[in-house]
N, C-alpha and C positions, 0 to 999 in steps of 0.2 A: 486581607486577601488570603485564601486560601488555596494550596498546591498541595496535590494529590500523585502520589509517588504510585505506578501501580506496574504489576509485575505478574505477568501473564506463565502460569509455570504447569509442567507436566510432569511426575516422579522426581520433583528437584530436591527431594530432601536431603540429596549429599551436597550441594553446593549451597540450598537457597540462605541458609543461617549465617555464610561468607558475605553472601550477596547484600543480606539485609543489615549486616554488621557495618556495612560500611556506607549506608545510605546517612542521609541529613536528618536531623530536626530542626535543625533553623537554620536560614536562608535570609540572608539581609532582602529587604523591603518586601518580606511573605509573613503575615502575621501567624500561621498557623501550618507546618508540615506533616500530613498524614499518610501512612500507608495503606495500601492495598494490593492484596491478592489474590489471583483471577484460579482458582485449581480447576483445571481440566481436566476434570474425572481422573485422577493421580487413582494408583493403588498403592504407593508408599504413605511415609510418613511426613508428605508435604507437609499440611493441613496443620498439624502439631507443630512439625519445627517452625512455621509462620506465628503459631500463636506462642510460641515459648520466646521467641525474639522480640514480642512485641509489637507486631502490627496492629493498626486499629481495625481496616475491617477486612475479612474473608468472603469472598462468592466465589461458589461449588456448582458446576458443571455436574450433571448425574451421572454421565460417559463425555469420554473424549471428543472433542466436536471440532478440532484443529487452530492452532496458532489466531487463526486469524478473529473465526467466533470467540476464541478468549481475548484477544485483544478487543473487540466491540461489547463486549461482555462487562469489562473493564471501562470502558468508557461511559456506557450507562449508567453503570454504578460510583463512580466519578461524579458524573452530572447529579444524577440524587442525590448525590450525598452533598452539596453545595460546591466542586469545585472552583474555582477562578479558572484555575491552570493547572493541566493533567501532564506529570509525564509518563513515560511508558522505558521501560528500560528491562534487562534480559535476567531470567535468576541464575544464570550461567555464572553472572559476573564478570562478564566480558568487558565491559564499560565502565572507564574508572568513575566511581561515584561523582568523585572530588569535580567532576566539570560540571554537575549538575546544575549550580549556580550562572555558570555562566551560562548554559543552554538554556536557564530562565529566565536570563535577565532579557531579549530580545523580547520576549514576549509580557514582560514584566511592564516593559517600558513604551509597549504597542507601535513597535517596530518592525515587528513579524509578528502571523497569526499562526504559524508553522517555524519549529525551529527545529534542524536535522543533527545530529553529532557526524560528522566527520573526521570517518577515522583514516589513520595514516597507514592508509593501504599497503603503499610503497616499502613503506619497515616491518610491516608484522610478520614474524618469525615463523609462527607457526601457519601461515597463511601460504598455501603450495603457489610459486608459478605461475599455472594454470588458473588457481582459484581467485588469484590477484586480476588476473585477465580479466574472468568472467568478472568478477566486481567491475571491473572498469569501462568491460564492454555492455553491461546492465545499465551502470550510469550513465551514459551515453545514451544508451535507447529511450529509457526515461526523460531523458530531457528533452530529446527528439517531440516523443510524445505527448509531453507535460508544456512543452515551452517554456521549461525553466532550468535555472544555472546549477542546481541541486547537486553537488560534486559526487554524493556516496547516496545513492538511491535505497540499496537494500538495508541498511542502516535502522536499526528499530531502538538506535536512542535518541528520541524525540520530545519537545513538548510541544503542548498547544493550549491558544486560550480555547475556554470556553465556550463561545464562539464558535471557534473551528470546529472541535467536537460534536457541534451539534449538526454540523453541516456534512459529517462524516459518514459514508455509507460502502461499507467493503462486501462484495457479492462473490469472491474466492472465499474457498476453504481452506487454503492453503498456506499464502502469508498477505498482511494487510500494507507489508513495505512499499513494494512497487504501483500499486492500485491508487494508495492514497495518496502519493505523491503525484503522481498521474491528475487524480481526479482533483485536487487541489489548485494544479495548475489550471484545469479546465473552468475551476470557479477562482481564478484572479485572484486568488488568496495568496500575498507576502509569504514569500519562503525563504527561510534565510540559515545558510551551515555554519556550523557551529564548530573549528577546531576541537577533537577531543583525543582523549588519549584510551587507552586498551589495555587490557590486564590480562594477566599468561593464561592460556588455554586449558582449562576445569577438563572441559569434556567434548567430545566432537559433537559438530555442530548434524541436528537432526532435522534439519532442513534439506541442506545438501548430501544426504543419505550416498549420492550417487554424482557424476557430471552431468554425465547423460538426465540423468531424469530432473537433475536442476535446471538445465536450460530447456526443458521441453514444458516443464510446469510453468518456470517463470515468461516463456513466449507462450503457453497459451493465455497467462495470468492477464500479461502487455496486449494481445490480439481479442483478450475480449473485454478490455475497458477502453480500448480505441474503439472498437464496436458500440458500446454502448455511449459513448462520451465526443466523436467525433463519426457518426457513423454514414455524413455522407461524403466526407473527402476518403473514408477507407473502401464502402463501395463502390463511389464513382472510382476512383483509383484500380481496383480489380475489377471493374467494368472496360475502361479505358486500354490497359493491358490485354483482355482478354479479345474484345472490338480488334486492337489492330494486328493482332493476331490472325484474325479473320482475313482483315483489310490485305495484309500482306499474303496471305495463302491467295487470298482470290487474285491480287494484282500479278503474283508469280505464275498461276495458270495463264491469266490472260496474256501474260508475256512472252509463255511456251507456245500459247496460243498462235498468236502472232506470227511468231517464227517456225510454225508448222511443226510444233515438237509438243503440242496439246495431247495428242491423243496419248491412254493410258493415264492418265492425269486425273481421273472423273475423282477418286479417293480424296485429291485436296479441294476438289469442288464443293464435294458432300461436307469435309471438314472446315472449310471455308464459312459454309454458309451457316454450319451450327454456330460457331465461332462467333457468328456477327448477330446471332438469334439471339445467343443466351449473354453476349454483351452489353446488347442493344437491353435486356430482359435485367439484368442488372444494374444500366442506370436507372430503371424504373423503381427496383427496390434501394436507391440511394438515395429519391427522392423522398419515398415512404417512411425509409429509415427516417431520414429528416426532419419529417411530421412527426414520425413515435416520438423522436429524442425533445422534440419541442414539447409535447404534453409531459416529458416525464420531466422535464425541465420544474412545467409547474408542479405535477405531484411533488415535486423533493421540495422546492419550497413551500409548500404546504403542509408536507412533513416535518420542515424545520420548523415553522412558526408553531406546528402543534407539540412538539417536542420540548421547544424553550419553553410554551407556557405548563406543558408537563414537570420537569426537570425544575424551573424555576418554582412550582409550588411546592415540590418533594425538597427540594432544596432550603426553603424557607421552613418546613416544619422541620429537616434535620438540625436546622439550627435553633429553630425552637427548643426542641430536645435536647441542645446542651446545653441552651443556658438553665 
């Protein structure tokens, strides 16, 4: 069994030789631990300090294409290269290595096909207040979303079988945290957290640049993979809202109506009656929606099975190649 250590990095050359220094090569019941890393068009000296530490393999991004395409980037080249089991973890060095084992043994032992590190939000020191919040009010949405127990949603020290990987498909630029957990849920895929622990803060995190533009990135990230993954309980839902909206504007005129207090009132008539148009015009695209999400249902399984038998013949001559 082979496990694939892969680490998605952008100008990390001052932390990533920390990060790499403290990863595995051996792992009870993994006959084979290899590294990989993802450079997303760095203009430092990632690249180098990757290959002076010893990694086996590098893929190079030509410009920066975001978090998330290096994470999928990563994954690809994972699966070609013969993975079993991918993990994914930060060159920060945020995430203590040393749990690595146990966030693979869930999936080792095909117990989970998604395993999340959970980290101890509640203690991290250098983690503001507010950003504890946001962590907690994300995982909560997430699960809302996903229909699962997932405690630390944004969390990107993860593994996965093989398998899962291939079923994996991130449509944000942004980050691939919240989406794939999301969408994992949506396909009944075993998820399971993994106590882990955190190492002192390298460098601020370049995700959360901002509050403000964290939480507006990560709710449109949530609003368009409920869109594309649940899309008619999201538009009947703002169909329905928007309907009685109408319903009640028109019920309130005809109740001023009544009571000879109608006139002057025409303003909620007109907005009444849009109200119940573009409502009524909205359960129709929740229907439609419905249809698209069913065809794409098949495309993606059709994507998968042509992907495994891709990955699993690149996979077989990688290993040709080493013996």
């Amino acid at each position: 069994m082979k496990l694939i250590i892969q680490i998605p990095c952008y100008n990390e050359a001052e932390t990533l030789a920390q990060a790499l220094a403290e990863l595995p090569r051996e792992i009870p019941g993994i006959d084979r631990v290899e590294w990989l890393i993802i450079d997303d068009g760095s203009s430092d000296e990632t690249v180098q300090v990757a290959w002076e530490s010893g990694v086996d393999h590098v893929v190079r991004h030509r410009r920066n294409q975001g978090l998330a395409r290096a994470f999928m980037t990563g994954i690809r080249a994972g699966l070609e290269r013969g993975a079993d089991i991918i993990v994914n973890t930060d060159a920060d060095n945020q995430y203590n290595a040393n749990d690595i084992p146990a966030l693979v043994e869930p999936i080792r032992t095909g117990e989970a096909d998604l395993a999340i590190g959970g980290r101890p939000i509640s203690t991290i020191e250098h983690f503001s207040p507010l950003k504890k919040w946001l962590q907690r009010l994300g995982s909560w949405v997430v699960r809302v979303a996903s229909r699962t127990d997932v405690a630390d949603a944004p969390s990107g020290f993860r593994a996965m079988s093989r398998e899962t990987a291939q079923h994996l498909v991130v449509f944000s630029d942004y980050t691939y945290t919240l989406e794939t957990v999301i969408q994992a849920g949506q396909k009944n895929l075993a998820i399971k957290t993994v106590p882990v622990r955190v190492n002192e803060d390298l460098r601020p995190s370049r995700l959360m640049t901002s509050i403000p533009s964290y939480i507006r990135r990560s709710l449109a990230t949530i609003i368009r993979v409920l869109v594309i993954y649940r899309p008619f309980r999201f538009f009947s839902t703002l169909g329905a809202v928007i309907f009685t909206a109408g319903l009640l504007l028109g019920v309130r005129y005809l109740y001023l109506r009544w009571t000879g207090q109608g006139l002057g009132n025409v303003q909620s008539v007109i907005l009444s009656g849009s109200l119940l148009v573009v409502g009524f015009q909205t359960f129709l695209v929740a229907f439609l929606a419905d249809l698209l999400a069913a065809n794409r249902k098949m495309l993606e399984e059709i994507r998968t099975h042509a992907l495994m038998l891709r990955y699993d013949r690149k996979a077989d001559q990688q290993r040709d190649g080493d013996l």
